[in-house]
ZARO-403664 format. One line per field, with one value per residue: x, y, z of N, C-alpha, C in turn; residue in one letter. Coordinates in steps of 0.02 Angstrom, whole numbers, plus 50000, padded with zeros to 5 digits. Atoms other than C-alpha are relative to their C-alpha. Last residue first. Layout:
n.c1 = (X, ...) $
n.c2 = (Y, ...) $
n.c3 = (Z, ...) $
ca.c1 = (X, ...) $
ca.c2 = (Y, ...) $
ca.c3 = (Z, ...) $
c.c1 = (X, ...) $
c.c2 = (Y, ...) $
c.c3 = (Z, ...) $
res = (a, ...) $
***
This chain:
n.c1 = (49959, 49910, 49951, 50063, 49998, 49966, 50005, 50048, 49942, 49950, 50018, 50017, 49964, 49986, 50055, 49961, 50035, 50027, 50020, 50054, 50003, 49989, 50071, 50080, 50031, 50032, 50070, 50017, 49975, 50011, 50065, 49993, 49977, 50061, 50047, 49968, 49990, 50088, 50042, 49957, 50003, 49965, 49933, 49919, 50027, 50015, 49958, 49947, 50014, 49985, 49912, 49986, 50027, 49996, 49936, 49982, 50022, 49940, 49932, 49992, 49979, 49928, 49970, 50045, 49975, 49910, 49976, 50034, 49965, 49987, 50055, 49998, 49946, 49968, 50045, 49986, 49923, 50004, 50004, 49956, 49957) $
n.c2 = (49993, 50022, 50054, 50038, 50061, 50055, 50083, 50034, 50032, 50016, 50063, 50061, 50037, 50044, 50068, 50021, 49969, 50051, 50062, 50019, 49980, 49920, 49970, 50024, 49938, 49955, 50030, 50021, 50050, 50069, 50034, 50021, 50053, 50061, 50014, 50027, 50058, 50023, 49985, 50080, 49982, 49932, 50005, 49995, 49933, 49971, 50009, 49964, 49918, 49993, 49992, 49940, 49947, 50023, 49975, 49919, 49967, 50011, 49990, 49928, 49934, 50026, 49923, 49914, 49980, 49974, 49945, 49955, 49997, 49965, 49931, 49955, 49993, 49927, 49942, 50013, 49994, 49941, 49972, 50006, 49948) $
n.c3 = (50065, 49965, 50027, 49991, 49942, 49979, 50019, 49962, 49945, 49979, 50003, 49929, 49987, 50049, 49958, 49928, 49943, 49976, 50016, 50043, 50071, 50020, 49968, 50034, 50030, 49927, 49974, 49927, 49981, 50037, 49982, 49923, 49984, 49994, 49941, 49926, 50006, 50011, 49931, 49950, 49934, 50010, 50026, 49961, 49975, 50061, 50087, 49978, 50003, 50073, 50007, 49976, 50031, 50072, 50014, 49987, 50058, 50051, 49959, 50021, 50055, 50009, 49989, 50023, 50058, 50010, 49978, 50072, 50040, 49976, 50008, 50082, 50033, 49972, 50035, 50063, 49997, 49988, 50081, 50074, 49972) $
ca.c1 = (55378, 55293, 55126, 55036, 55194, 55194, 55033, 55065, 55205, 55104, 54960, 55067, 55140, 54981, 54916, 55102, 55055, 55167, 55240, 55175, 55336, 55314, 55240, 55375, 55521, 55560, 55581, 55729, 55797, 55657, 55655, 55847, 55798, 55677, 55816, 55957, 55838, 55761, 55947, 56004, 55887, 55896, 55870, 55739, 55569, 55623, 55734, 55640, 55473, 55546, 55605, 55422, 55337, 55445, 55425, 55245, 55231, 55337, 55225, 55075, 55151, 55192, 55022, 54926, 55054, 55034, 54851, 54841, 54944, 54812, 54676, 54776, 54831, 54654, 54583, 54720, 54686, 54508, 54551, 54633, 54496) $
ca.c2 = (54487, 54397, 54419, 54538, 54604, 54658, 54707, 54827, 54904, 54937, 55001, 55113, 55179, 55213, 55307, 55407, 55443, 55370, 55464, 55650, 55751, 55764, 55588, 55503, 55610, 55468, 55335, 55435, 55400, 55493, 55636, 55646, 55635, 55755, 55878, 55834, 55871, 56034, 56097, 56021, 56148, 56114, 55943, 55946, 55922, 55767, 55678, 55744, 55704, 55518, 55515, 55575, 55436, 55296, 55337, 55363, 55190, 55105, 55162, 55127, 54981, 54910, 54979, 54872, 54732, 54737, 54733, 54570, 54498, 54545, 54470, 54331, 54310, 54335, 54208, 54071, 54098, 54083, 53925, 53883, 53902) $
ca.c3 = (55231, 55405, 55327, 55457, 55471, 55301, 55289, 55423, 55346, 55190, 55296, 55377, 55201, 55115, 55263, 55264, 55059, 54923, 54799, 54822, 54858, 55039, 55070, 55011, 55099, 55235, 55084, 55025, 54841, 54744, 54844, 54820, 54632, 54642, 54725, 54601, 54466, 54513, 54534, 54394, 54296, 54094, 54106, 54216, 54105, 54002, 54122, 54290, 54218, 54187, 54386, 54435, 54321, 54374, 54551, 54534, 54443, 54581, 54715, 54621, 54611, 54787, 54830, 54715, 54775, 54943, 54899, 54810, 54950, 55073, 54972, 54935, 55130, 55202, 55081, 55155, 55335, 55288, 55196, 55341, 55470) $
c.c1 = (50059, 50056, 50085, 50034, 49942, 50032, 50047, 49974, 49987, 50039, 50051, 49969, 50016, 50070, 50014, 49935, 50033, 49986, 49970, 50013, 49956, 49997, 50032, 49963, 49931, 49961, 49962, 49938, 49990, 50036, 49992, 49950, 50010, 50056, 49935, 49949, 50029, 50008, 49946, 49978, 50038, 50040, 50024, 50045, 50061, 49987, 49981, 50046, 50071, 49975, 49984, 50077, 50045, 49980, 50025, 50046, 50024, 49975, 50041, 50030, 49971, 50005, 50064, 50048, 49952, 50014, 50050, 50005, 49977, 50074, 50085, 49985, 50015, 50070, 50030, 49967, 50020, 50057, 49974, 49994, 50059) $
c.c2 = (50020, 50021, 49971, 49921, 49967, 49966, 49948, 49930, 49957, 49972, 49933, 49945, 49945, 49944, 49929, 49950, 49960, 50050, 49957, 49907, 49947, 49988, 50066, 50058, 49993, 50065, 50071, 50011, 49985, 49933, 49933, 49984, 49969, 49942, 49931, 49987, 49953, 49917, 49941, 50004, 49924, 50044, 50075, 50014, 50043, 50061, 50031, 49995, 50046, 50073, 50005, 50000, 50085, 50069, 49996, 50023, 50094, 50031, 50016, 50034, 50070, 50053, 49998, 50046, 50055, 50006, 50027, 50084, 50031, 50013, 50046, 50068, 50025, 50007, 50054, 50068, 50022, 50043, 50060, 50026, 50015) $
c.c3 = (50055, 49938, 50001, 49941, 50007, 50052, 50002, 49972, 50033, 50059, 49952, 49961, 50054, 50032, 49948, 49986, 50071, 50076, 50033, 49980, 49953, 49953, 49978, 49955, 49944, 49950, 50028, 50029, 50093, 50048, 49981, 50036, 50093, 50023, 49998, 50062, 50037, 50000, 50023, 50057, 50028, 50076, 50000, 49960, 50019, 50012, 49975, 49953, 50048, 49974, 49892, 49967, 50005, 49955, 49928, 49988, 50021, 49939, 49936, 50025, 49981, 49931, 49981, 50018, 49966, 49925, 50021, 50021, 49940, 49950, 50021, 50028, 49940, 49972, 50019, 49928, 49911, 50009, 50018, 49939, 49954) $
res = (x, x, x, x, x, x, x, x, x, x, x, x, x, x, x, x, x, x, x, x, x, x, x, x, x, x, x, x, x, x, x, x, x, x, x, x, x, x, x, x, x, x, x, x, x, x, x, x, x, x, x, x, x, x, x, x, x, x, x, x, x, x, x, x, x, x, x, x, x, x, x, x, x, x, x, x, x, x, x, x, x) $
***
C-alpha cells in the first residue's frame, strides 16, 4: 500500500512540475516578447505585464489554461503543498 502511496506521489510530483514550468516558460517567453517587441508601445507593455502579474488573467492571455489550473490546485491538495 505504501509503495503505491509512494508511486502516486512521484507521478503526481512529476506533473506538478511539468505544469509548474510550462507555466514559468510561457511567462518567461511573454515577458521577453514584451522587452524586444514592446518597447516602442508602453501601452502593450504595461498591459502584458499586468497579465503577467495576475494569476486570475492566465487563461485570457494564453499562460496557463483554467483545466491546467484546477488540476494544479488539485494536485496540490492531493499532496498537502
Amino acid at each position: 500500500m505504501s509503495t503505491e502511496i509512494s508511486q502516486f506521489e512521484a507521478r503526481a510530483y512529476k506533473r506538478l512540475y511539468e505544469l509548474y514550468k510550462s507555466t514559468l516558460l510561457n511567462i518567461i517567453h511573454r515577458a521577453k516578447n514584451s522587452v524586444d517587441y514592446k518597447l516602442e508601445n508602453q501601452k502593450e507593455m504595461n498591459e502584458m505585464m499586468t497579465f503577467i502579474a495576475d494569476e486570475h488573467k492566465w487563461d485570457h492571455c494564453g499562460i496557463e489554461s483554467k483545466a491546467n489550473s484546477v488540476i494544479i490546485d488539485e494536485l496540490e491538495k492531493c499532496l498537502n503543498i
